[in-house]
N, C-alpha and C positions, 0 to 999 in steps of 0.2 A: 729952051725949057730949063727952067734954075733947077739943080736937083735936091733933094732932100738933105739939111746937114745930115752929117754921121751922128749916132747914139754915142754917147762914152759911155764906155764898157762901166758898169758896174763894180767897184772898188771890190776886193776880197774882203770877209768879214776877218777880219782881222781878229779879232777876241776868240770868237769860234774856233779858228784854226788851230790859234795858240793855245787853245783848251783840248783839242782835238789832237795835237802834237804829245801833249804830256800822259792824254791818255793811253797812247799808243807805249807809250812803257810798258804796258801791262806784259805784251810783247816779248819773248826772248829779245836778247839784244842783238845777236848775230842775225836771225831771222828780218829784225825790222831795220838793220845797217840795209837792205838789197831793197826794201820794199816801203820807207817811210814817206817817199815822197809819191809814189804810184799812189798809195793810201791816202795821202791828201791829197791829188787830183780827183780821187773817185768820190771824196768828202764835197769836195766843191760842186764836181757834177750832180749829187742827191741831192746838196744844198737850194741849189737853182732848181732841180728836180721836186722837191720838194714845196716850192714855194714859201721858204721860212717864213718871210719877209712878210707875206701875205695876210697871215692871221697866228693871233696867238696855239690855235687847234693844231694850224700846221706844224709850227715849231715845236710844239708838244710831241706827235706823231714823230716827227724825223731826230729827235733826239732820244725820245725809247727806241727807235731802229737802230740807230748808230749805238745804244750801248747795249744792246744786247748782241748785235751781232759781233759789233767788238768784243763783248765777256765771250762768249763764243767759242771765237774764232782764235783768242788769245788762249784759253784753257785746250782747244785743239794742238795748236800749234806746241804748248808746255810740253803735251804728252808725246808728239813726233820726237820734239829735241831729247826726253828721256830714253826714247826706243834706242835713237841715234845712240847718245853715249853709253845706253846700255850694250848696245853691241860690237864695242872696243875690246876688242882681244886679251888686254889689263885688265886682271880683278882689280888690282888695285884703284887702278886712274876711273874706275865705275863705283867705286867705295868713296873717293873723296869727293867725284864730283854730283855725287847724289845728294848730299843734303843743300849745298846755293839753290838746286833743283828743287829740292822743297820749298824750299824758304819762298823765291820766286814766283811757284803754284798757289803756295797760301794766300801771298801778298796781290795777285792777280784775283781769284776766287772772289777775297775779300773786299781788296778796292771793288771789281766791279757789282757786286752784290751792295754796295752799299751805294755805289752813283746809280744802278736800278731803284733802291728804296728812293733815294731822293728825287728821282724821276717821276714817277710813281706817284708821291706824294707830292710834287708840283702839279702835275697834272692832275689832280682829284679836285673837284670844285669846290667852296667853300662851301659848306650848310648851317645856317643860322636856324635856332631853336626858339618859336615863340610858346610860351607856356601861360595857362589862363588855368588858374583854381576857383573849380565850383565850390558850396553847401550844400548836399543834397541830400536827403531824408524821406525816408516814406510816408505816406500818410499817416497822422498819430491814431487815426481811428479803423488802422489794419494790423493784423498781425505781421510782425517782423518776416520777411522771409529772404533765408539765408542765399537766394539766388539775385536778390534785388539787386545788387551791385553788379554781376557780371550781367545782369538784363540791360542795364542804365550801360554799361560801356559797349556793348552793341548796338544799342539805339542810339549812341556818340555818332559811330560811321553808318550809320544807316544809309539806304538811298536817299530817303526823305530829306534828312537833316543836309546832306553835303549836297543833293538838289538845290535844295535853298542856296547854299552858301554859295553855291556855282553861278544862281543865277543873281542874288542880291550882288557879288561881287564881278560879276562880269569875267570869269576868269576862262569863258570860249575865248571870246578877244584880247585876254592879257596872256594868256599863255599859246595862242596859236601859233605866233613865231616860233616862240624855243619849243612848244611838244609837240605840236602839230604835223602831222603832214601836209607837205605840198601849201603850207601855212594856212591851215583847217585845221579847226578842232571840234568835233559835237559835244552836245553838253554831255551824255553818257564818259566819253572817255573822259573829258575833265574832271567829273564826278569820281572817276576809276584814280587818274593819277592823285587827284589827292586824298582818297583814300589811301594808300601807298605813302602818303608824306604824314598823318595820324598817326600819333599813339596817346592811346590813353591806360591810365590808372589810376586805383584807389592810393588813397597814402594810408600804410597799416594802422589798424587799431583808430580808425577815424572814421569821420565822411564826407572825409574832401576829395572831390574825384579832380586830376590834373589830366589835361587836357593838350597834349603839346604836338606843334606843327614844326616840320622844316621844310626849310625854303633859301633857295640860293641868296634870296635880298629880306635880311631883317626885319625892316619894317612889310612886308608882305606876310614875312613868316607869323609874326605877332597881330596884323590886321585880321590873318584867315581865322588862327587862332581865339581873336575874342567874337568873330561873325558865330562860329559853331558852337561858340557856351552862349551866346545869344539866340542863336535859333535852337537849341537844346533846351534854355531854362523855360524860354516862351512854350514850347509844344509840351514839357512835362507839368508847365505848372496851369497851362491850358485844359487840361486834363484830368487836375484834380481839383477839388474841393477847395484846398486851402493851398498858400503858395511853398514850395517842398525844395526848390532848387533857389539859389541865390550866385551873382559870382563875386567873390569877396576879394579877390586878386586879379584884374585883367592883365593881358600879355604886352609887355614893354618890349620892345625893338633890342633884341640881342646888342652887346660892344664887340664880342668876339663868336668865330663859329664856333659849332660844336662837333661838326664832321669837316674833315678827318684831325684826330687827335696828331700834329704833325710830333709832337716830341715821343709820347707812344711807339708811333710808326718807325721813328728815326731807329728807336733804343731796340724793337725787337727785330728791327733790320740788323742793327752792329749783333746782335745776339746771332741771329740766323747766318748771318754772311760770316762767322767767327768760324761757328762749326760748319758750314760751307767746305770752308778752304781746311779749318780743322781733318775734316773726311776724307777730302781728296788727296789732301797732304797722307795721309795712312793709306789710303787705299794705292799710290804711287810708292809707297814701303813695300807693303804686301803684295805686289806683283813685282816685284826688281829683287834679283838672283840675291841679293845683299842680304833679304829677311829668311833665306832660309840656310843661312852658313853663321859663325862661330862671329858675334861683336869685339 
């Protein structure tokens, strides 16, 4: 009986590692001289644990693990090595070696708060914005009434309206994969979720009502988008007398998304993650024997 060739082992990610190596900085340094390689062993075994390779979700998942428990576990570790040299018998030698000790906390707090933000914001899916502008007006032979607008952007998500769009656009079988379970969707919940992906509004001092969808794929976000000022202008002006709704802009297929704002995200992360480590760096002041004797 011939036997089975052997498998070759699986190459080491190479990239990963070497990116995994540098993060372990964060690290005291004496702490990770005893422990830098046990720590990539245990990186390898998530790795393979994890099924990186597998899908993008996965990779997603195993590297918000790996940096948080590294921010962690590195901010643990800072404050042991602090206790340590604060308990050296030397005022002095607990005087000078406190501030690298800052310095190091801050720099750890900070780096890792900011490979979280861009974690974070890798993992957020893109959302494109399609936007479709009505005309719409009351009847000229009613009086005005000041609720007519907030009436009309209820009657926008209505059941009725997004019924229709559910069922003219077929979106039980286009979205049962990705929202479904067990890859089932009824038309009520498709009717729910994209309710949930609507918003609408007046534009002040007008009566143009904007109508806007998102949607992980563009041209989908901008297709639903003009379906619902289609089935909106039809049922309002089915209704009255003379025609009241028009839509004078349908929705074009976004270039870029519009969730998540990655440069936003990036800037109030460096904000956050600054005073992060700013805090912790004080608060490791305020408890060491240093902040309450003579500078």
């Amino acid at each position: 009986m011939r036997t089975p060739p052997k498998r070759k082992p699986r190459p080491e990610p190479r990239r990963s590692v070497r990116f995994y190596r540098t993060l372990l900085k964060v690290y005291p340094r004496k702490f990770l001289e005893g422990y830098e390689e046990m720590f990539v062993q245990h990186f390898l075994d998530q790795y393979r644990e994890f099924g990186v390779r597998a899908s993008v979700w996965s990779a997603a998942r195993f590297w918000v693990h790996i940096l948080a428990d590294t921010g962690l576990s590195a901010v643990r570790e800072h404050i042991h090595e602090l206790e340590r040299k604060l308990a050296m018998n030397n005022p002095l030698s607990r005087i000078l070696l406190l501030f690298p000790t800052f310095r190091r906390a801050f720099a750890a707090v900070f780096i890792i708060g900011i490979l979280l933000t861009a974690g974070v914001l890798w993992v957020l899916p893109n959302s494109y914005a399609g936007t479709a502008l009505l005309a719409v007006s009351s009847h000229p032979q009613t009086t005005f009434d000041s609720d007519f607008f907030p009436k009309e952007l209820n009657r926008i998500d209505s059941q009725s309206i997004l019924a229709t769009v559910v069922r003219t656009l077929d979106l039980t079988n286009r979205w049962k994969d990705r929202l479904g379970p067990n890859g089932s969707l009824r038309p009520d919940q498709a009717a729910e979720s994209l309710r949930r992906r609507v918003n609408t509004r007046v534009n002040p001092g007008t009566s143009l009502v904007e109508i806007r969808v998102f949607d992980e794929e563009p041209k989908e976000a901008a297709e639903i988008a003009n379906e619902i000022a289609l089935a909106y202008t039809e049922e309002l002006n089915a209704a009255a007398p003379t025609r009241v709704a028009d839509i004078i802009d349908p929705a074009a297929p976004a270039v870029r998304p519009m969730r998540p704002n990655r440069y936003l995200g990036m800037a109030l992360g460096l904000l956050i993650s600054a005073l992060a480590g700013l805090g912790f760096a004080i608060l490791l002041k305020a408890i060491s024997p240093s902040s309450s004797g003579t500078v």
